[in-house]
C-alpha positions, 0 to 999 in steps of 0.5 A, spaced: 504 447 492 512 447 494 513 450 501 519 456 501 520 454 507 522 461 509 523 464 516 518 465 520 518 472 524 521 471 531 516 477 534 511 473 531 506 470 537 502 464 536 496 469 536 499 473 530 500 466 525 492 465 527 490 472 525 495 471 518 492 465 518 484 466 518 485 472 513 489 467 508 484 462 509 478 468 508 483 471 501 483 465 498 476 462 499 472 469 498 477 473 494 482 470 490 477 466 485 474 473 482 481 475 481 481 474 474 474 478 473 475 483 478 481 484 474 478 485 467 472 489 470 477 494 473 474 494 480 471 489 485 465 490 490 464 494 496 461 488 500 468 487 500 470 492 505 465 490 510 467 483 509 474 485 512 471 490 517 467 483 521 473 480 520 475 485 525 481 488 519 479 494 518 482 498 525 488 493 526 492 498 529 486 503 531 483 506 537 478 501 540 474 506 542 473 506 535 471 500 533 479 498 532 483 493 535 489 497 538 493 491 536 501 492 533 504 492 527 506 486 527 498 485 526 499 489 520 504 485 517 499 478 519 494 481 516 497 484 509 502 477 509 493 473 509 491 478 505 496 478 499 494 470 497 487 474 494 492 474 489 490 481 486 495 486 487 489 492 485 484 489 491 491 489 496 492 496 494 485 499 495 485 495 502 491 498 504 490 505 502 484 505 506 487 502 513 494 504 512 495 509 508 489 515 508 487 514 515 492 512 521 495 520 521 487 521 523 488 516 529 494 519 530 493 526 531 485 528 529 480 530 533 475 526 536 470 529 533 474 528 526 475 519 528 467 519 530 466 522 523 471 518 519 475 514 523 470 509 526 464 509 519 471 506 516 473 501 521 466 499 520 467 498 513 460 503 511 466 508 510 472 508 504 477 512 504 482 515 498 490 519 499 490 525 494 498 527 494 499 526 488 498 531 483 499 533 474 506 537 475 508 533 481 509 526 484 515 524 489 515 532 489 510 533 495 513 539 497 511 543 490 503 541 490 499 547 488 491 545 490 489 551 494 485 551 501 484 558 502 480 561 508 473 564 508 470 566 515 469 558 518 470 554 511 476 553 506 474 554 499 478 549 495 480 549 488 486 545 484 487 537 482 489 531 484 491 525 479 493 518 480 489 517 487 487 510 488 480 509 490 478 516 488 472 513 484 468 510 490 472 514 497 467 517 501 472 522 503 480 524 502 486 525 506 487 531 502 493 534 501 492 542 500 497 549 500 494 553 505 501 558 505 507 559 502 510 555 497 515 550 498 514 545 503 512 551 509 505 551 507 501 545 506 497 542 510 492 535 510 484 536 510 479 531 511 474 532 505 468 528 504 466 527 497 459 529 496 461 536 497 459 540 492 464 541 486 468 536 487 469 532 480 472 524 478 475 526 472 479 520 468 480 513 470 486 511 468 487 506 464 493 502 468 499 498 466 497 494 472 493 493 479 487 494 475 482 491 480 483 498 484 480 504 480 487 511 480 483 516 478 485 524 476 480 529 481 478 535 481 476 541 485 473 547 483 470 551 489 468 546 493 468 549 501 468 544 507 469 547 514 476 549 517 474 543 523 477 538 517 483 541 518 488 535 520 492 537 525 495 544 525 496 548 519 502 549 515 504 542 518 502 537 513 509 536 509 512 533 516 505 529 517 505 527 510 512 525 512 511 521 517 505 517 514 509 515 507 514 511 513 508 506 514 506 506 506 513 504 505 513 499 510 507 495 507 510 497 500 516 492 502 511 486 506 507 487 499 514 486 494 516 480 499 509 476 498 508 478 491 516 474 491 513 469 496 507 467 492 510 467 485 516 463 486 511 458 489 508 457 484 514 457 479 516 452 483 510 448 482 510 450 475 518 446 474 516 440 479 510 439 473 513 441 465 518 437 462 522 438 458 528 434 454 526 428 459 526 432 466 522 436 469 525 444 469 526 444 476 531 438 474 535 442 471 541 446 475 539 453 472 533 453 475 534 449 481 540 455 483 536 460 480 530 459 485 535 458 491 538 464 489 532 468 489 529 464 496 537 467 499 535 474 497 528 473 500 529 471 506 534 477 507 529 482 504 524 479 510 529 481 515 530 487 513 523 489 513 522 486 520 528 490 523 525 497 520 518 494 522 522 493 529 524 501 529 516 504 528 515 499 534 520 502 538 519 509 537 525 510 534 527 514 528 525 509 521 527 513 515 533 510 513 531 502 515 524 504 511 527 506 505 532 502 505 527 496 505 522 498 500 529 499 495 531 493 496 524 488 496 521 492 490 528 492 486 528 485 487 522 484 486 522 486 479 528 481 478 524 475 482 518 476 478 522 476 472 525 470 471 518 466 475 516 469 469 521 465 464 520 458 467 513 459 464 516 460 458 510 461 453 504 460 459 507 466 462 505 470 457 497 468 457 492 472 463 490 466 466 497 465 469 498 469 475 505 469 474 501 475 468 498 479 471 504 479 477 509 481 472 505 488 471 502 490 477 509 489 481 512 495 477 508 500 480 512 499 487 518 502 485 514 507 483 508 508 489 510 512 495 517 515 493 521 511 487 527 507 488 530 514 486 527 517 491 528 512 496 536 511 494 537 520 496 534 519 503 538 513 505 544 517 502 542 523 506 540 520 513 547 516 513 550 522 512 546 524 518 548 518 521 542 517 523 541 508 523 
């Protein structure tokens, strides 16, 4: 496979290329000769999890004593750049919601009772988890979600719907967004919600454009009571820890665009080294040959940028701007990048067994997930007008 040569991350140590390494080596072996079954059956095996989790994958960033590593998040970046090489969008997603999207607001400011009870069955791959924000009236809208928790002595009665929850099918739990007050972004909150609590109910499967390995299903909640000891935090203030937690799902959202790019003109390149065409390969002509440096160029700077907003999380500073500012710019490249690797396959592009296929569909959905482009494009306008970096 033609070698991108790309810049390795200058913050990397020689531990974090080994751990990139050992979960590709792991991907590749293990994951990514099902992808094309696990992709039309629309799931994969749980056993995968448990796989990850003795890999030591599942707690990267988590307390050890948990289970976790208590490692960086260049280790996060290590494991997301391994894993991608499963080639299955649907899997990596389901994987990532589980360990950077539902839980790390639970290592970060739930109870010790609440991280024995979630926290370390799922580090220990026994126990799976979903994100449930995402409502039928509202997507990006966060501040405007309508299920209800109300009080009933030492319990909360929940009732409303959720819809395009990944994982939602098989989670043993939620992180649960619920309006606990006013209206407007003063009166959410996050609860844990385990999924065997009676009334709650898996509506649809959706039937998805792409990432069909993993399962987005439409929830709902009619009636069902957990006790108050699920609350996340403090009441009322799960709109700013919403906030906070979509910083590290916008991080992995960028990493995601820049392998799904990385993997693709890989094998672009390959594809035009063997297909002749008019008596020349295709990477013998200028088009493609300025096409792929073109696109390589733009990587490298996309790579960059996420590095540098990688850097602010680790050093504690304020990460909005950079954050938003690589996810726009990696997941709207990505649409351009996977296009034309797309184009140089011509008619075998088209065909499922290519990979290149099934990557034009799934890429689509990140300039959706965790806030569109459009979103992304009014906070990186409205934090510049803060003067905030």
């Amino acid at each position: 496979m033609p070698n991108l040569r790309l810049s390795e991350y200058t913050q990397f140590t020689d531990e974090h290329v080994a751990f990139r390494n050992t979960i590709r080596d792991f991907a590749e072996r293990e994951l990514a000769p099902h992808r094309h079954t696990w992709d039309k059956a629309g799931e994969f095996p749980r056993e995968v999890f448990k796989m990850l989790a003795d890999l030591g994958a599942l707690g990267i960033r988590f307390p050890e004593e948990y289970g976790g590593l208590g490692l960086d998040w260049w280790y996060t970046l290590a494991f997301q750049e391994g894993i991608s090489w499963s080639r299955n969008a649907g899997l990596v997603m389901s994987i990532l919601v589980d360990t950077d999207m539902a839980t790390p607001i639970i290592a970060e400011i739930g109870t010790d009772e609440q991280k024995e009870e979630f926290l370390a069955p799922l580090i220990r791959g026994e126990k799976v988890a979903a994100l449930g924000v995402s409502e039928p009236d509202c997507g990006s809208d966060v501040a405007a979600i309508q299920t209800t928790a109300k009080k009933d002595g030492t319990d909360y009665i929940i009732n409303g719907a959720k819809t395009y929850i990944t994982n939602g099918a098989f989670a043993d739990f939620i992180t649960l967004a619920v309006r606990t007050g006013d209206q407007g972004h003063g009166g959410i909150s996050l609860v844990l919600f385990p999924t065997d609590t009676p009334g709650f109910s898996v509506g649809r499967k959706l039937d998805k454009l792409g990432t069909r390995a993993v399962d987005s299903c439409e929830l709902h909640f009619d009636n069902c009571r957990i006790p108050q000891r699920y609350l996340l935090g403090s009441e009322n203030a799960g709109f700013i820890y919403i906030m906070q937690n979509f910083q590290g799902e916008r991080l992995t959202a960028a990493v995601t665009a820049n392998m799904t790019m990385e993997i693709a003109l890989a094998d672009a390149m390959r594809f035009g080294d063997e297909r002749a065409a008019f008596g020349r390969t295709l990477n013998k002509f200028q088009v493609w040959r300025h096409t792929f440096a073109n696109h390589i160029a733009q990587l490298e700077a996309s790579r960059a940028l996420t590095a540098r907003a990688c850097s602010q999380i680790i050093a504690g500073k304020e990460p909005t701007r950079l954050v938003s500012t690589a996810k726009l710019f990696s997941t709207d490249l990505a649409q351009k990048v996977i296009y034309d690797c797309l184009q140089i396959h011509g008619g075998a592009g088209f065909i499922e067994e290519y990979d290149i296929a099934r990557a034009y569909r799934d890429v689509r959905l990140l300039t959706i997930g965790g806030g569109t482009s459009e979103v992304m494009k009014e906070i990186i306008w409205k934090w510049t007008q803060l003067g905030m970096e």
